[in-house]
C-alpha positions in Angstrom: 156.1 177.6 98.9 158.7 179.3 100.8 162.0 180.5 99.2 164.6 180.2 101.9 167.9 182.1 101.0 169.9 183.9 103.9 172.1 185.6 101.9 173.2 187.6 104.6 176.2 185.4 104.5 177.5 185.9 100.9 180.1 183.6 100.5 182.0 182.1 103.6 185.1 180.8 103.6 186.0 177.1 105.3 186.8 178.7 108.7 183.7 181.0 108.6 181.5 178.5 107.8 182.9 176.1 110.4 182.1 178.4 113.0 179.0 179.4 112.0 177.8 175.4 112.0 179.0 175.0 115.1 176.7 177.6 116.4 173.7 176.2 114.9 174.4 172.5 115.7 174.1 173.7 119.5 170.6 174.8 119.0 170.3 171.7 117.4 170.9 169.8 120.3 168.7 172.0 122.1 166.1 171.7 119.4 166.5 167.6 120.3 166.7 168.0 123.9 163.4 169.3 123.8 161.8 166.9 121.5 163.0 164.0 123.8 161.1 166.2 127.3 158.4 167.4 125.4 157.7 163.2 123.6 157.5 165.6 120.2 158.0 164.3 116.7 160.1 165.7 113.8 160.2 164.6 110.6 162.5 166.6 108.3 162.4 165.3 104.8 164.6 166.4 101.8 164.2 166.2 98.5 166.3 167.6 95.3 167.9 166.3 92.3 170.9 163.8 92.2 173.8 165.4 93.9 171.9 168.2 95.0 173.7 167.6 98.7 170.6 166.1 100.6 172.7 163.0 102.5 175.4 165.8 103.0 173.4 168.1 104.5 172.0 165.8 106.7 174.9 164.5 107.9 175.4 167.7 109.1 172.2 167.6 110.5 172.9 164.9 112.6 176.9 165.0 113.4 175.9 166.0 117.6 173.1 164.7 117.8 172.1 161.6 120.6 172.2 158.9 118.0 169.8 157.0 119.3 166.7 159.7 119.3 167.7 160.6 115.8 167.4 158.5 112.7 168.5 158.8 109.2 165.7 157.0 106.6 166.8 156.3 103.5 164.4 153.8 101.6 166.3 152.4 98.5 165.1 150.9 95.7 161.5 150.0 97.5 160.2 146.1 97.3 157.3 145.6 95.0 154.9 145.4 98.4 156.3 148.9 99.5 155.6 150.3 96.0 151.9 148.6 96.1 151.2 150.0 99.7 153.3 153.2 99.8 151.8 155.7 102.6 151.8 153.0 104.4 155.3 152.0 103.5 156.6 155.3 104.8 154.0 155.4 107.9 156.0 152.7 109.5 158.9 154.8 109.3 158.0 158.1 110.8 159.4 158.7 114.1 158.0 157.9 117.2 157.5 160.6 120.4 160.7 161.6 121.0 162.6 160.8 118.0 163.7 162.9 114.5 163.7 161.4 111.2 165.7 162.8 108.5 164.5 161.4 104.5 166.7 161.1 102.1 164.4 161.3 100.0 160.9 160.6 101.0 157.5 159.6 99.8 158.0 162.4 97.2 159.8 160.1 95.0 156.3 159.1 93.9 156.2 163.0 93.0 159.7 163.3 91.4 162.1 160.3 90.3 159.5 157.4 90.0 158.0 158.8 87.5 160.3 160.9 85.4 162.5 157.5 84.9 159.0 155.2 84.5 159.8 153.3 87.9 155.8 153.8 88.4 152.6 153.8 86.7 150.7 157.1 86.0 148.1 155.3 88.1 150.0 155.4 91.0 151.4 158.7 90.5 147.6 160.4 90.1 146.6 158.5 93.3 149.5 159.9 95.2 148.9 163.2 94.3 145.2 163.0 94.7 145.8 162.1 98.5 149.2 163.0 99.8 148.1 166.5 101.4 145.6 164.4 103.1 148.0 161.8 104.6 150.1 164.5 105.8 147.7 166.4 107.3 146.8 163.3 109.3 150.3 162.9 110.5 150.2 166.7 111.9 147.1 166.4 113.6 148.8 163.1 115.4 151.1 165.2 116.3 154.5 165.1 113.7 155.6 168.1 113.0 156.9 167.9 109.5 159.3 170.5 107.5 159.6 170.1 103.8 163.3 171.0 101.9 163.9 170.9 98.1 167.3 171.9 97.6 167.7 173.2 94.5 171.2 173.4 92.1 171.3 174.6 88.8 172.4 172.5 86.3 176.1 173.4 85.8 176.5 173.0 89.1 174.9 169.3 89.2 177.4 168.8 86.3 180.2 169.8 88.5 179.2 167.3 90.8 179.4 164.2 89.0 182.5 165.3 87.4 184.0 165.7 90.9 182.2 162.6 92.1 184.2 160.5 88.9 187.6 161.8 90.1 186.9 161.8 94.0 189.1 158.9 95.8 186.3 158.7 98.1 183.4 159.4 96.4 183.8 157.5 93.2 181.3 155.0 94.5 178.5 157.6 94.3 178.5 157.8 90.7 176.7 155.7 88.7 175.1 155.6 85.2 171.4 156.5 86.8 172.9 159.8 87.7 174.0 160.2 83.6 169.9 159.4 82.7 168.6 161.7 85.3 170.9 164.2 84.1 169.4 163.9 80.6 166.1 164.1 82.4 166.1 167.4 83.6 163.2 169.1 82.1 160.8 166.6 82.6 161.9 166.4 86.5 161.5 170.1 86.5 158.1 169.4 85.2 157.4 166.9 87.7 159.0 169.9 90.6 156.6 172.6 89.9 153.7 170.2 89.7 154.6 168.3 93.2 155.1 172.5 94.2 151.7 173.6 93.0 149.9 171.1 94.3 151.4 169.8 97.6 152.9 173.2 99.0 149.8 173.9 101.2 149.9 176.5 104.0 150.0 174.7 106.9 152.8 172.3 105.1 154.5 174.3 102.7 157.8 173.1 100.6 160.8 175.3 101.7 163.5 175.8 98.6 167.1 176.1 99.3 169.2 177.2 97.2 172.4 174.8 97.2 175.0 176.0 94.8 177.1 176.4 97.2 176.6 173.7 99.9 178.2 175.1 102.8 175.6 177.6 102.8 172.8 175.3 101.7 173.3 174.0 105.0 173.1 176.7 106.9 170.5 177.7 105.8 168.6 174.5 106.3 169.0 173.9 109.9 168.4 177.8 110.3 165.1 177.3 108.5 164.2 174.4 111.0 165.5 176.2 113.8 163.6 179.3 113.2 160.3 177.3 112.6 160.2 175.6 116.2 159.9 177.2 119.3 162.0 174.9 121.7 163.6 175.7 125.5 166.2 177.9 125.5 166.6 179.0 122.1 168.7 182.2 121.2 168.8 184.6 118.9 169.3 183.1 115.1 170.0 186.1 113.4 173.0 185.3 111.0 176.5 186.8 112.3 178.1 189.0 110.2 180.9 187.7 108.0 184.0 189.5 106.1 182.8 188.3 102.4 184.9 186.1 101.0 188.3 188.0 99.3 190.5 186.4 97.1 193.4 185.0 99.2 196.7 183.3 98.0 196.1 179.9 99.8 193.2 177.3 100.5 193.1 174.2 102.5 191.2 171.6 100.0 191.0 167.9 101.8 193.4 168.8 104.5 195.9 170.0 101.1 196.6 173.7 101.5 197.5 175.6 98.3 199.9 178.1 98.6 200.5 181.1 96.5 197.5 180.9 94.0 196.6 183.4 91.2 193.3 184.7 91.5 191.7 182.4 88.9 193.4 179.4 90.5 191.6 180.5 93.7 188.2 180.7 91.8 188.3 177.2 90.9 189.1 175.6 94.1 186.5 177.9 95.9 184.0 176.5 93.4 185.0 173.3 93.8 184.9 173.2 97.6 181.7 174.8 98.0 179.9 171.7 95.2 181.9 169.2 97.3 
């Protein structure tokens, strides 16, 4: 398992983080230029709890990308001939020469969410670990190259987010009463994490862990990680730039509202918030 924090950023602000995106999401396209020349195939799959900021980091991921050599997989609640014949479910979505896939989520809900809420039967769940490393390890040798992300948010800040998910405008729609059971779940997901860890983070295909408190730089440091893993035509140097940490500042721009003359605490919050959002 790899831990992958680049903490030589600290805390960005909105314009620092902006800039710093827009300097990875060339390389990016690089990254996918190459992988269209070269007939190579990505799969990057992410995995995390509820809220934990995988379809936002993705879209990320994605936002200059050619659309039609990139793909974004998101299964859904699977039909009950998917959940019978799962690898081969999710073998008919891996991308062809050419082509990216990003999972939101992945087969690993046979690992994590299926069954810590009972949507499988132990049966299935000792038969997918028992052959998962395996099935991947078939896909490599064919070829895929395949990177691993669990992003990872503490509990608090998972709270954070479906408060802010309740009272969003926009976002309201995420929030349903799942996300309240899973909540209550969460040590017997955890012990569902460091089990799928232990025994599917191999050496040739480890799991990489982000840390994504704060989800401007849980981003970041996901498509560094990818960027830094694959050696594509006419990549430059990744090393982060160096930022001014982030100092307490009288106004913020939150949802194109900017906040003028905050107290420190005031600024606290809606740094918090902005970061979880």
């Amino acid at each position: 398992m790899i831990i992958y924090n680049t903490f030589n950023y600290d805390e960005l602000d909105h314009e620092q983080y902006e800039l710093e995106k827009r300097r990875l999401q060339v390389e990016l396209l690089k990254l996918q230029k190459w992988v269209i020349k070269k007939n190579k195939k990505i799969a990057i799959i992410f995995e995390g709890r509820d809220a934990a900021g995988k379809g936002s980091t993705i879209k990320r991921f994605i936002e200059h990308l050619i659309p039609k050599n990139a793909q974004v997989i998101e299964l859904g609640i699977p039909t009950e001939k998917q959940n019978k014949q799962w690898f081969k479910t999710y073998e008919k979505l891996l991308p062809e020469k050419g082509k990216i896939h990003f999972f939101d989520r992945s087969w690993y809900s046979r690992a994590l969410i299926q069954p810590a809420m009972g949507y499988c039967t132990e049966k299935q769940y000792k038969y997918f670990m028992k052959k998962v490393n395996k099935w991947e390890k078939k896909q490599v040798k064919n070829g895929l190259i395949l990177i691993k992300f669990y992003l990872s948010i503490s509990k608090e800040s998972q709270s954070l987010r479906f408060k802010i998910r309740q009272s969003h405008q926009l976002k309201y729609w995420k929030f349903s009463n799942n996300d309240l059971i899973a909540l209550s779940k969460w040590d017997i997901i955890s012990k569902f994490k460091d089990q799928m860890f232990q025994h599917t983070s191999t050496a040739d295909i480890p799991w990489v862990v982000i840390n994504a408190d704060n989800k401007m730089i849980g981003r970041l440091n996901a498509m560094r990680y990818v960027l830094s893993s694959i050696h594509y035509d006419d990549k430059k140097d990744l090393k982060p730039k160096k930022y001014s940490k982030v100092s307490y500042k009288k106004n913020i721009t939150f949802h194109g509202v900017t906040f003028k003359n905050l107290t420190k605490e005031q600024y606290d919050i809606l740094y918090k918030i902005q970061s979880n959002t």
